[in-house]
Every structure is written in C-alpha cells, then in structure tokens.
N, C-alpha and C positions, 0 to 999 in steps of 0.2 A: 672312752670307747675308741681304740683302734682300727679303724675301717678297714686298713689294709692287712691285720691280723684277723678276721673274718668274714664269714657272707651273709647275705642278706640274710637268710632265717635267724641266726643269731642275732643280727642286730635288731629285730621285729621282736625277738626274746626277752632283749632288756627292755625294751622300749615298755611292753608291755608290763611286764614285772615293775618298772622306775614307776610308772602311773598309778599303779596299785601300793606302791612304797609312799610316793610321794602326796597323791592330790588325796586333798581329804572327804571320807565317803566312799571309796571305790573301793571296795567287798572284792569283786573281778574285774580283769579286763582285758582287751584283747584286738587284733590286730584282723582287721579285713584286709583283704586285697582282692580286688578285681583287673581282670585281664578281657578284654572283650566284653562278651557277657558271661565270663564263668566268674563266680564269686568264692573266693576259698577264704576260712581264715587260718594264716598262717604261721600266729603266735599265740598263747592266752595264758593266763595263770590258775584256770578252773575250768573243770567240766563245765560249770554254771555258765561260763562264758561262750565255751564252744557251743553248747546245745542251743542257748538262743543265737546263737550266729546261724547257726544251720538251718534254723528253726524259719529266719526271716531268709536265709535263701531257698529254701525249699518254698515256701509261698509267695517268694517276689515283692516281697515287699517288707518295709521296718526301717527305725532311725539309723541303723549301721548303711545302708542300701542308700537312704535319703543323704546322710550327710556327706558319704562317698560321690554321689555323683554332684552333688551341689558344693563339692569343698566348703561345706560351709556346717555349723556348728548345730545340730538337731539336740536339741534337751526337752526329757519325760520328765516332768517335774513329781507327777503323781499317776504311776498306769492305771489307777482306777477312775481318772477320768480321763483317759485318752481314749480317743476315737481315732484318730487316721490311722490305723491299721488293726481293723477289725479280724484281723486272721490271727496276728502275731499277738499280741494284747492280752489272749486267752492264754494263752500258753507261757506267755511269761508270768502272769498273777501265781498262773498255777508251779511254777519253779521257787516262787518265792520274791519276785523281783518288785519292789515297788517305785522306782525310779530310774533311769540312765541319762548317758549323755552318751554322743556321737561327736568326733571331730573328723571333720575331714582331712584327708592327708594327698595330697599331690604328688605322686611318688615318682612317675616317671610318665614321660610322653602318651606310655601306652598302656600304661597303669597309672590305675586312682586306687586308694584305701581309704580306711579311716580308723580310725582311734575309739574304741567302745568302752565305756567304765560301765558297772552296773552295780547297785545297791538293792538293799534288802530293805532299807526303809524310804521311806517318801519323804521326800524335798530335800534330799540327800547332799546335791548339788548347789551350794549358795553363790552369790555372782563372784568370789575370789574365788572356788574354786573351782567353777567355767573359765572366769580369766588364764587361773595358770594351766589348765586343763590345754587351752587354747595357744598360751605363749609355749608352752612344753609340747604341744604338736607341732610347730611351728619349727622350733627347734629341731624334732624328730622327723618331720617331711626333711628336710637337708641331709639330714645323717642319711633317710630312706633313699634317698635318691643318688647321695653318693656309694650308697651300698650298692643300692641296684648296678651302677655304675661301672662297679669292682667286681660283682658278680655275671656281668655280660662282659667284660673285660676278660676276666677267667677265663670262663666259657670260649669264647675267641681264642684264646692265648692256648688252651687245650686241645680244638680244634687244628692252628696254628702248629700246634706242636705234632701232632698225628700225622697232619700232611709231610713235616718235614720227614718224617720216619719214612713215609710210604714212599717219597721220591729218593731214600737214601737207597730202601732197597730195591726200589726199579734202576737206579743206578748201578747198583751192585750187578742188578741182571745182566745189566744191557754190557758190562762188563765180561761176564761169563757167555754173553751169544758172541760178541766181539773177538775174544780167544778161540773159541771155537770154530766159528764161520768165517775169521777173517775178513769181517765188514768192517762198516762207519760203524760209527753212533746210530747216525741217521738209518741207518738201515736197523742196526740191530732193534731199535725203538721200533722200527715197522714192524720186524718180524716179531715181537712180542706185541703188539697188538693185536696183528691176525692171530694169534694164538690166542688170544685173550677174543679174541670175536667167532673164532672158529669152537670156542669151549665154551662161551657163555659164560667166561668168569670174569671176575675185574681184571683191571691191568694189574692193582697190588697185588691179589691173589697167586697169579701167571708169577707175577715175580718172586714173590717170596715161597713158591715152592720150587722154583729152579735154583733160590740160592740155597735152600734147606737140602735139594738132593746135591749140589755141589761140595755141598758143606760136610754130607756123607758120605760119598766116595769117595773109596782109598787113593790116597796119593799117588803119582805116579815117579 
C-alpha cells in the first residue's frame, strides 16, 4: 500500500475490504471516522455495513461509537443477548446480524475511528480472530494516520499552490498599473487595492481582470 500514490479514502477502502479478506467470520465491514462529533463512515464493503453504521449514529450510540471513542476493542458475541444498546440491538437482529466486533483506531490528533466487522452468525469472532482483528488495526491506525497526513499535506500543498498563482497575477497587475502610471510598486499595489476596496472585490479578482483586459487590447 503506497501512501504517497493515494488519499485517505482509498486507504480506509483497502483497510476495509483486507478485514473482510482476511479475519475470519466477517460477512462486512467497515470503516468509522469521526471528526468532532460528526460520525461518518467513510469506507465499507456492504450496504449491511453502512446501514448499521448509520443506524448507531443516527441513535448515538453502538459498538462502532463505543470502541471509537475508547480505542479500545468492543466485541457482540451474540446480539440476542446484548443489552447496552437498546436502540441499535433491534435493528440490527432485524438486518440479519448476529455478532460484531469494533476496533478502535486512533487516526489522527483530531480524529478517532474504528474498524467494524459484522457477522451473520453468533460467536462469529473466537479470540485469534479478535487477536488479529486487533494486530491488523494496529497496523491499519499507522497507515491511517500516515494517510491522513498526506491527505492534509495535499490539501496544504493545493492551497499553497493557488496562493502562488493569485500573487503571480497581482504581480502581473501591478506591472501593467506601473507602465501605465509611472509608479513604484509600492504605489501601484495601493492603487490596486483601493480599487479592490472601492469595488468590493478581492484583490485577485482586481487583478486578474486588468490582466485579462490587458491581454485584449490591440497592441500598439
């Protein structure tokens, strides 16, 4: 898995899909991420997955929610006698689900997730396959958070790059008031900002439509 060949959604893609390949008993599974208090999940390998993810954020509560904020490992051994989540519990029997596990995943500073398998039989989950459930999250919180990493790096390096455009062509501008008016710099950056205060527009805006009508007027 090449981090620096993708972004975070993809790698939360394989993550999910490798779970379902790999640990044995997982029917689906699927990838929470929360931000604040919004909860999305932002990978899965089945509607059956996404719906009880929605399911326990739409009620606030469930082993995806539990083991996300506790980084810590939440196993249904059997939902027919599960009790701590009298909301979620019903709607999953009714989906067909009779076991899951939840791993928690620490993804970044500002983000938590976790890791959801879900089965269709009960006691789905025996202790190697919590173990490697647990060493394979483990594993996958590193990738996550080097992905996050790469993916707010982007993000920056995007941003980065835009500014450098907007200052290239308020440069260009302040070139074309400079020929014009026989200023500075310094001046001509003034006078393009009263322009830009007296129109209500941005400064990039001011400038890249002085260089666009520059740019269409006949030569002389």
């Amino acid at each position: 898995m090449k981090l620096d060949e993708t972004d975070l959604e993809g790698v939360l893609q394989q993550v999910a899909t490798l779970a379902k390949r790999t640990i044995a008993g997982v029917d689906e599974a699927s990838v929470t991420l929360i931000r604040g208090r919004n909860a999305h999940t932002a990978a899965f390998t089945g509607e059956l997955a996404l719906s009880l993810d929605e399911r326990q954020y739409e009620q606030g509560g469930g082993p995806c929610l539990d083991a996300a904020a506790t980084h810590a490992t939440v196993s249904v051994p059997d939902l027919t006698r599960e009790q701590r989540w009298p909301h979620y519990t019903p709607a999953a029997l009714d989906a067909g689900v009779r076991s899951s596990m939840s791993v928690g995943l620490p993804v970044h500073e500002t983000v938590t997730g976790a890791l959801n398998m879900y089965s269709t039989k009960p006691e789905a989950f025996d202790d190697e396959a919590i173990l490697l459930a647990q060493t394979f999250s483990g594993y996958a919180a590193v990738a996550l958070a080097n992905a996050h990493l790469y993916d707010a790096t982007a993000t920056l390096a995007q941003h980065m790059q835009a500014a450098m455009e907007h200052r290239a062509v308020i440069e260009q501008a302040k070139g074309i008031v400079m020929a014009e008016r026989h200023c500075t710099p310094d001046e001509a950056f003034t006078i393009l900002s009263k322009l830009s205060q007296d129109t209500n527009r941005k400064l990039r805006d001011v400038a890249s439509a002085l260089v666009d009508n520059a740019h269409r007027s006949p030569q002389r």
